[in-house]
C-alpha positions as CSV (number, residue, x, y, z in Angstrom):
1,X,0.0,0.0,0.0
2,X,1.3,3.5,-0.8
3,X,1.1,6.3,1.1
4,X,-1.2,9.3,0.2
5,X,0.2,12.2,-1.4
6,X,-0.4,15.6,0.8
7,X,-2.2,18.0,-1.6
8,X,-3.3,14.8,-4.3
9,X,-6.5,12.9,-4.1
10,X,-6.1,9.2,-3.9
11,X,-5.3,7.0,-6.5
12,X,-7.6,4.1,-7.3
13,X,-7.3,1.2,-9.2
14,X,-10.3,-1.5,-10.1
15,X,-8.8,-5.2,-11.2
16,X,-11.5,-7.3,-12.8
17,X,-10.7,-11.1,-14.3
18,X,-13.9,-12.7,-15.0
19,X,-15.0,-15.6,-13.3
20,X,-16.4,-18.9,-15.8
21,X,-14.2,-17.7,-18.6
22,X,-10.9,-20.0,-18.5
23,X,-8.6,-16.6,-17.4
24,X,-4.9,-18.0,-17.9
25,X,-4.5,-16.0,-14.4
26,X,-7.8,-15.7,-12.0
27,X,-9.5,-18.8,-13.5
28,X,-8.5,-20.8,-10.4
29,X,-8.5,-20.8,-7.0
30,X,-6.9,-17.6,-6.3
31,X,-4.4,-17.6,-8.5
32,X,-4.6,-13.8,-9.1
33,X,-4.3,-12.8,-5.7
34,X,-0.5,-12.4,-6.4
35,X,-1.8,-9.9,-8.9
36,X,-4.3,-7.7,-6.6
37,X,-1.2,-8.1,-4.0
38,X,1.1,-5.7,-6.0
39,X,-1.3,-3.8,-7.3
40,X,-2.5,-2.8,-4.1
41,X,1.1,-1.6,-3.2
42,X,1.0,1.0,-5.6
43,X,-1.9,2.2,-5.7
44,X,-4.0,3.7,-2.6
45,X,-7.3,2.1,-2.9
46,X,-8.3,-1.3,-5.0
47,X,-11.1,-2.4,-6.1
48,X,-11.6,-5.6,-7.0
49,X,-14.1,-8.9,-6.6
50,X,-14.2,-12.1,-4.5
51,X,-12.8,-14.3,-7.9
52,X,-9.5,-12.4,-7.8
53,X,-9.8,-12.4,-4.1
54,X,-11.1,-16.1,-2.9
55,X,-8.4,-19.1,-2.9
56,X,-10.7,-21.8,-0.8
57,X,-8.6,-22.0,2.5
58,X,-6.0,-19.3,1.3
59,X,-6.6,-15.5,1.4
60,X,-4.2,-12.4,2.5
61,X,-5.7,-9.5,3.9
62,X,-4.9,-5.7,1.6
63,X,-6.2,-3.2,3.9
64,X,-6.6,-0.9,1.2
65,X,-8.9,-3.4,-1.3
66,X,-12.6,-3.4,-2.1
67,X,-14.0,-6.3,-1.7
68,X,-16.7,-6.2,-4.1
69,X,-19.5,-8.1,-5.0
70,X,-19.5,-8.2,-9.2
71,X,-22.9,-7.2,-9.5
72,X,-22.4,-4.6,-7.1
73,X,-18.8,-3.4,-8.6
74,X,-21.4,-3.0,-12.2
75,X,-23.5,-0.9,-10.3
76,X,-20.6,0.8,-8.8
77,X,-18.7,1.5,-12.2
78,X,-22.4,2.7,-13.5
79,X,-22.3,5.7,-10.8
80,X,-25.6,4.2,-9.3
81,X,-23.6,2.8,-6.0
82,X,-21.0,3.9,-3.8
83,X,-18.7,2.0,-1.7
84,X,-18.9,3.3,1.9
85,X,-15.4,1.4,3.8
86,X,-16.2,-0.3,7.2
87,X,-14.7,-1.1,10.4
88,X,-16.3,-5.0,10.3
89,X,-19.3,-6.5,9.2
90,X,-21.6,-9.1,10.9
91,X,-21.7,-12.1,8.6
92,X,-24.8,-14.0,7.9
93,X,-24.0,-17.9,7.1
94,X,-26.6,-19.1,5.0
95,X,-26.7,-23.1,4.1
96,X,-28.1,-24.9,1.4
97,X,-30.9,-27.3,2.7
98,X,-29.5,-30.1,0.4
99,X,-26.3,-30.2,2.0
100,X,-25.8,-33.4,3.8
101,X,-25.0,-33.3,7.7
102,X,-21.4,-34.2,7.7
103,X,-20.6,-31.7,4.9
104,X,-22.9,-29.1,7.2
105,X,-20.7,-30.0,9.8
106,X,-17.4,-29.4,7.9
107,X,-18.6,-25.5,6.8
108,X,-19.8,-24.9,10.7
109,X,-16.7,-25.9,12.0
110,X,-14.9,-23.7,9.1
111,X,-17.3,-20.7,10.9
112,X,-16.2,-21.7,14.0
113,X,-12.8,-21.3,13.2
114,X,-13.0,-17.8,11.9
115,X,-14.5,-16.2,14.6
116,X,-12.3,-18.2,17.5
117,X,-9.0,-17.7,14.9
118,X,-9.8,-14.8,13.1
119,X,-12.2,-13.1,15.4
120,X,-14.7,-12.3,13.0
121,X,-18.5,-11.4,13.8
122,X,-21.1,-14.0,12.6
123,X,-24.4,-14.2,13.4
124,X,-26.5,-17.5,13.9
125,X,-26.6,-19.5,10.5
126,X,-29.9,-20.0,8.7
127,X,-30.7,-23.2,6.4
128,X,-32.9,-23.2,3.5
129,X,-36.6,-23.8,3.7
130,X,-35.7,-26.1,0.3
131,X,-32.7,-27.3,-1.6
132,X,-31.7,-24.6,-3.8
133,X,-30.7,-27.3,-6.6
134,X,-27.9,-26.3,-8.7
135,X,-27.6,-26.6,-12.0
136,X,-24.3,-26.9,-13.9
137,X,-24.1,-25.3,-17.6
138,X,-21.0,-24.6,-20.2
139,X,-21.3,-22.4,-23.7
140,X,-20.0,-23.1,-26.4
141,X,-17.1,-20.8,-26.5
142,X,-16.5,-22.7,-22.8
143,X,-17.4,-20.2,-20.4
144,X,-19.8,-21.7,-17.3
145,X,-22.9,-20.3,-16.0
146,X,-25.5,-22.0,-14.2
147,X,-28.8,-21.9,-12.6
148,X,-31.0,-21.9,-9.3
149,X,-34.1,-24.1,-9.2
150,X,-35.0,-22.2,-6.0
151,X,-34.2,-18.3,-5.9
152,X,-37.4,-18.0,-3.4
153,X,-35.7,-20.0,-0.7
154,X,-32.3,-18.0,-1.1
155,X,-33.6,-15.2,-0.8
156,X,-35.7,-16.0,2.0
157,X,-32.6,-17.2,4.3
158,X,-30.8,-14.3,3.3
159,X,-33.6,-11.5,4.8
160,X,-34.2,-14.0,7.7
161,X,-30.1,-13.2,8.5
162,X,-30.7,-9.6,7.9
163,X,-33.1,-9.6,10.1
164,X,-31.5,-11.8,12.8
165,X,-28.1,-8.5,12.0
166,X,-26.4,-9.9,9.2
167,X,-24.8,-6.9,7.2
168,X,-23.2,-9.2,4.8
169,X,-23.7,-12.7,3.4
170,X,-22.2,-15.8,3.0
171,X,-24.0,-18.6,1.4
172,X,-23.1,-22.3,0.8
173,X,-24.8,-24.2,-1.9
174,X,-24.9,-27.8,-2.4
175,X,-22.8,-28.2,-6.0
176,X,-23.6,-31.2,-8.2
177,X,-20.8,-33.9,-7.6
178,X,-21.3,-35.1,-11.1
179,X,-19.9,-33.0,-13.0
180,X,-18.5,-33.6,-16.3
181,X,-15.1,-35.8,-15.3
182,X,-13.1,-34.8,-18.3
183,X,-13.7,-31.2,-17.6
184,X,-12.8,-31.1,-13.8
185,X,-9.6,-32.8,-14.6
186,X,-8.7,-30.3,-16.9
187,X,-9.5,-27.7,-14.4
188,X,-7.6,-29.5,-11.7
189,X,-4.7,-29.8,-14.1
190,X,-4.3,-26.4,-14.9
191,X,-5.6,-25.6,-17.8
192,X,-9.3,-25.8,-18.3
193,X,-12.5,-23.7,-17.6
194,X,-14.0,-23.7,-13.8
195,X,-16.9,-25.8,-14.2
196,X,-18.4,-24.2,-10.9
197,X,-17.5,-20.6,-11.4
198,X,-20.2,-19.5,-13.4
199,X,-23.0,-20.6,-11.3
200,X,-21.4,-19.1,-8.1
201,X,-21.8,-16.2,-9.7
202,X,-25.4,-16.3,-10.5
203,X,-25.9,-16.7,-6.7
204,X,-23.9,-13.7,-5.4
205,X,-25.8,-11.7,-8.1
206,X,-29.4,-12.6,-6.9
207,X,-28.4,-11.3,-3.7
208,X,-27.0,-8.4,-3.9
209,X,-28.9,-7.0,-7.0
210,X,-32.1,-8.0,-4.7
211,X,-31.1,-7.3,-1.5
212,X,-28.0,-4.8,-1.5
213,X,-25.6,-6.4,0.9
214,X,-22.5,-7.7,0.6
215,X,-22.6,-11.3,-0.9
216,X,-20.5,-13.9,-1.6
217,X,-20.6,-17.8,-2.3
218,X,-18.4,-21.0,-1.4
219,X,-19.6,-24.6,-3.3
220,X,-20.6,-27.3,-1.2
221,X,-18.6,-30.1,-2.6
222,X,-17.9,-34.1,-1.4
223,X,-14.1,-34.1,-0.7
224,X,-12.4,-35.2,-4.5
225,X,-10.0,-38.3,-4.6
226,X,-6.2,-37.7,-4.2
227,X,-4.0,-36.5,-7.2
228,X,-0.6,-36.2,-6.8
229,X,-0.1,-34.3,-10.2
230,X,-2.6,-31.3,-9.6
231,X,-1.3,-27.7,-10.4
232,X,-0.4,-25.1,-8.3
233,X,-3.1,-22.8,-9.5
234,X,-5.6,-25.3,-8.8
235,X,-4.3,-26.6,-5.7
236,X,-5.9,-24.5,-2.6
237,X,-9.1,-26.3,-3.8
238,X,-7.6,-29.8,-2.9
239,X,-6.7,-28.8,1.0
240,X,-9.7,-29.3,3.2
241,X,-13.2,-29.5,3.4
242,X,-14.6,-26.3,2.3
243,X,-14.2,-23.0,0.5
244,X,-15.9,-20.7,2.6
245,X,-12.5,-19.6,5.0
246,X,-11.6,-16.6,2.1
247,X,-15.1,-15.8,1.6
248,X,-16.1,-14.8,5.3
249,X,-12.3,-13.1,5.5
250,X,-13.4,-10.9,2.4
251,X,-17.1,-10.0,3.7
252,X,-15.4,-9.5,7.2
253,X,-14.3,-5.9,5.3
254,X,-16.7,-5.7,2.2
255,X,-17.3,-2.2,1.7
256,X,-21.4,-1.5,2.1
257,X,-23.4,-0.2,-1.0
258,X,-24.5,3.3,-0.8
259,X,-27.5,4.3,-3.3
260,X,-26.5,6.9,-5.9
261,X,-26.9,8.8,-8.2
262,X,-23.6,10.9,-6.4
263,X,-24.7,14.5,-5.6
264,X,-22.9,17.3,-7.3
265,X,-20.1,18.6,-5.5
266,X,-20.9,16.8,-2.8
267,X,-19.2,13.3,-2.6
268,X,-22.4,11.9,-1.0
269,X,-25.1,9.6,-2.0
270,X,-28.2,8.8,-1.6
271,X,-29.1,6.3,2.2
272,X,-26.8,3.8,3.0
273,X,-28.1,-0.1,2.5
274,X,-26.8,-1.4,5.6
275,X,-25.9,0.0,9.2
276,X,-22.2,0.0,9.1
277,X,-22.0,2.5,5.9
278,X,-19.9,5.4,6.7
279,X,-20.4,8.8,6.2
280,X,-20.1,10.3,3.2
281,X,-16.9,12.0,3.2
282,X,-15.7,8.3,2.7
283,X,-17.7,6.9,0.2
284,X,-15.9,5.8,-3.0
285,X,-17.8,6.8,-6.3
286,X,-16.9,6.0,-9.8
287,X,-15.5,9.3,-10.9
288,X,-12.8,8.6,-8.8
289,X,-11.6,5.7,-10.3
290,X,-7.6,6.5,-12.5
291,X,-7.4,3.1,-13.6
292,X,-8.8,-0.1,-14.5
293,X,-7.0,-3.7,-15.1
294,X,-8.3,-6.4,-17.4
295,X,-7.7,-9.2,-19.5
296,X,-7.5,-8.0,-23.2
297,X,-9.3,-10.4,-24.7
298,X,-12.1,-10.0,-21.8
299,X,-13.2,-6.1,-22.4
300,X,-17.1,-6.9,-22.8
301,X,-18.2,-6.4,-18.9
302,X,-20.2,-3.8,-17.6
303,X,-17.9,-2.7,-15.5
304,X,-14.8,-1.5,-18.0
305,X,-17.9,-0.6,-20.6
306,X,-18.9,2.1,-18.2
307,X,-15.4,3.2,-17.2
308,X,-13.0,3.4,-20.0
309,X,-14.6,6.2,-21.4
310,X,-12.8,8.5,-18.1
311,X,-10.4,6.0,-16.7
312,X,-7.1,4.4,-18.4
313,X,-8.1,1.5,-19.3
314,X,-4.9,-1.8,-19.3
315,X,-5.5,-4.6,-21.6
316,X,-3.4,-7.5,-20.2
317,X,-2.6,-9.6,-23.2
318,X,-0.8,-12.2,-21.3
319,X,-4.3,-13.4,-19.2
320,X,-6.1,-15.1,-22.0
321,X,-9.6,-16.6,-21.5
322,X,-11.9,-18.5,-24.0
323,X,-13.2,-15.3,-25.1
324,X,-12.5,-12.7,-28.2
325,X,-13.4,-9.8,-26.8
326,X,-10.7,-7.2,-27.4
327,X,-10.7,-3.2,-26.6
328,X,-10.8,-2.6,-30.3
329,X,-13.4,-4.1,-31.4
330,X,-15.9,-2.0,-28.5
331,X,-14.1,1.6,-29.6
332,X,-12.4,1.3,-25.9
333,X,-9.1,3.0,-26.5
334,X,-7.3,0.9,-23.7
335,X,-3.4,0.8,-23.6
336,X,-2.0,-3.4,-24.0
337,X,0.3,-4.4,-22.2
338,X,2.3,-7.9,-21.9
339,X,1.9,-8.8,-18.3
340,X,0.5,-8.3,-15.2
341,X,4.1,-7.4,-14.4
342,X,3.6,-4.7,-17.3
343,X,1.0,-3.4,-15.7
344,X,2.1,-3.4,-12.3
345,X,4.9,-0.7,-13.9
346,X,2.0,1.4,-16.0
347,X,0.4,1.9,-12.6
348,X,3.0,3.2,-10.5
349,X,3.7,6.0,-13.8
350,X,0.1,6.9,-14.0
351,X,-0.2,7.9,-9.7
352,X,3.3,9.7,-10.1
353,X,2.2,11.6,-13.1
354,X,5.3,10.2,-15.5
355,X,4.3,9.6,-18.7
356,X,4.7,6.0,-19.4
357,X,7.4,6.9,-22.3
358,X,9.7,8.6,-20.1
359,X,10.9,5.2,-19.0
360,X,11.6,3.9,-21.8
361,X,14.3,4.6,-24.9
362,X,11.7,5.7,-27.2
363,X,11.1,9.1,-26.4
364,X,10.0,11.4,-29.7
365,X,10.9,14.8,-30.4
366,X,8.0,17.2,-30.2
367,X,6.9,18.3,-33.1
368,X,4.8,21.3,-34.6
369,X,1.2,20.9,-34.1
370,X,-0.9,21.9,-37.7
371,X,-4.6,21.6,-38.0
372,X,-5.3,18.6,-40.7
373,X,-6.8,21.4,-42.6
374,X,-6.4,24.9,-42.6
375,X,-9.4,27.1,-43.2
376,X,-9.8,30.9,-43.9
377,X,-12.7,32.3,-42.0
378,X,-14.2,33.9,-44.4
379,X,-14.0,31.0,-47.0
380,X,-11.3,32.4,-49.2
């Protein structure tokens, strides 16, 4: 994390990889935290979401990250939310009623373990009033998505923890255990698309786009067989029984949604959605973002749709995903870099105000500016 500049507003950055699409980096369990680590330490404030975030068992705390829903970080880039920064948030649990009582077990005890270890706030959990049943679905380009047979009984469990003082939520969701073998061992291997990812997704998003708290998801999975030649970027998924350690660490500090549009002037919005929004004078709009980090062949989200056209946009060429959706193609004049490593460099320019080709050996000479065409006033 830098520190602030006297005199110079702070800098912020927003890192989005898309979850379900395959990412090279970010398309498995947590392999782009590395990323949103040096990021964060040169910019002042990061935004980012819980699939760059979330590695099962495996987190790291930035004290200067967003933790944000990607629903919410749409509505955010839109300039209809804020981001108001808390202190701590009470988590709601909520648990899939299909979940068996052993597996049940193994997420409790993972609670359990964050608030005796980690000292977070949870309230009581809350269990479905039906199975939720999951459903598992792939494109054709290979991206996953997937559905929710019972949004009703979500929804329900998440206002009864609202109600009981949940300010964020964490929900568990029994995942199908048969899911298509050749494609979870590519996943597992390194090198395929997150079968789960996409669905996950769909359930954060009911959640916060209904209910305007802090949301986040961790599968519900039976325990997978043992394989010795796993990959590293897959491997925080093969250490215990559950996923949901990172996700209550990230919601611990999830910044609350505050309605906009942002007044004038003012820095404020409109009421905050849950009790532990801060004041105003704190809450982080979208004409304060400088900068925003994606893959390159990625560039069709909301969130970099609604941004580029006042923020420098990256392209990261070396994260590619089973998309071909390049800055180009949208008009998005975004500047491509090689690496994360690239962009990690670009950054740290743009907050000092050095123009990128200052440090480099290619520095033009200035040269005269002429109008393309010259015109008399008069038309002579």
């Amino acid at each position: 994390m830098t520190q602030a500049v006297p005199g110079r507003r702070p800098y912020t950055a927003v890192l989005v990889v898309p979850t379900g699409i395959g990412a090279a980096v970010g398309g498995y369990a947590g392999d782009a935290l590395p990323v949103a680590r040096a990021i964060a330490s040169v910019v002042d404030n990061l935004i980012t979401h819980p699939n760059v975030m979330n590695g099962a068992q495996l987190y790291w705390p930035l004290p200067n990250a967003y933790y944000v829903e990607g629903y919410g970080l749409d509505q955010f880039a839109a300039g209809r939310w804020g981001l108001a920064p808390v202190h701590r948030n009470r988590i709601g649990l909520v648990l899939d009623a299909a979940i068996e009582d052993n597996l049940r077990w193994r997420h409790l005890q993972a609670a359990d373990a964050a608030r005796a270890t980690l000292g977070l706030d949870l309230t009581d959990y809350v269990v479905t009033d039906a199975p939720l049943e999951v459903e598992l679905r792939s494109a054709e380009s290979g991206a996953t998505w997937g559905t929710i047979g019972r949004p009703d009984s979500l929804l329900r469990a998440a206002e009864r923890a609202i109600a009981a003082g949940a300010e964020a939520i964490a929900v568990v969701a029994r995942f199908p255990d048969d899911t298509d073998a050749e494609a979870l061992q590519d996943y597992r291997q390194g090198h395929g698309v997150d079968p789960l990812a996409g669905a996950e997704a769909v359930i954060s998003h009911l959640v916060v786009r209904t209910l305007r708290r802090p949301c986040a998801h961790a599968p519900a999975l039976s325990p997978l067989p043992l394989d010795t030649s796993i990959s590293p970027k897959s491997a925080a998924e093969e250490i215990g029984y559950t996923f949901l350690p990172c996700v209550l660490a990230g919601l611990s500090r999830a910044p609350q949604f505050v309605v906009g549009p942002r007044l004038s002037g003012s820095g404020a919005g409109g009421s905050g959605a849950g009790s532990s929004a801060t004041g105003s004078g704190t809450t982080l709009w979208a004409d304060q973002v400088d900068s925003i980090v994606v893959p390159a062949s990625a560039c069709g989200g909301s969130a970099l749709l609604s941004l580029s056209h006042r923020a420098l946009a990256i392209a990261v060429e070396a994260n590619t995903t089973a998309l071909a959706v390049s800055p180009e193609a949208l008009g998005i004049a975004a500047v491509r870099v090689g690496s994360y490593l690239e962009a990690v460099g670009l950054l740290a320019a743009h907050r000092a105000g050095v123009h990128p080709q200052a440090l480099t050996a290619q520095m033009s000479r200035l040269k005269e500016f002429r109008p393309a065409a010259e015109v008399h006033p008069l038309g002579r």
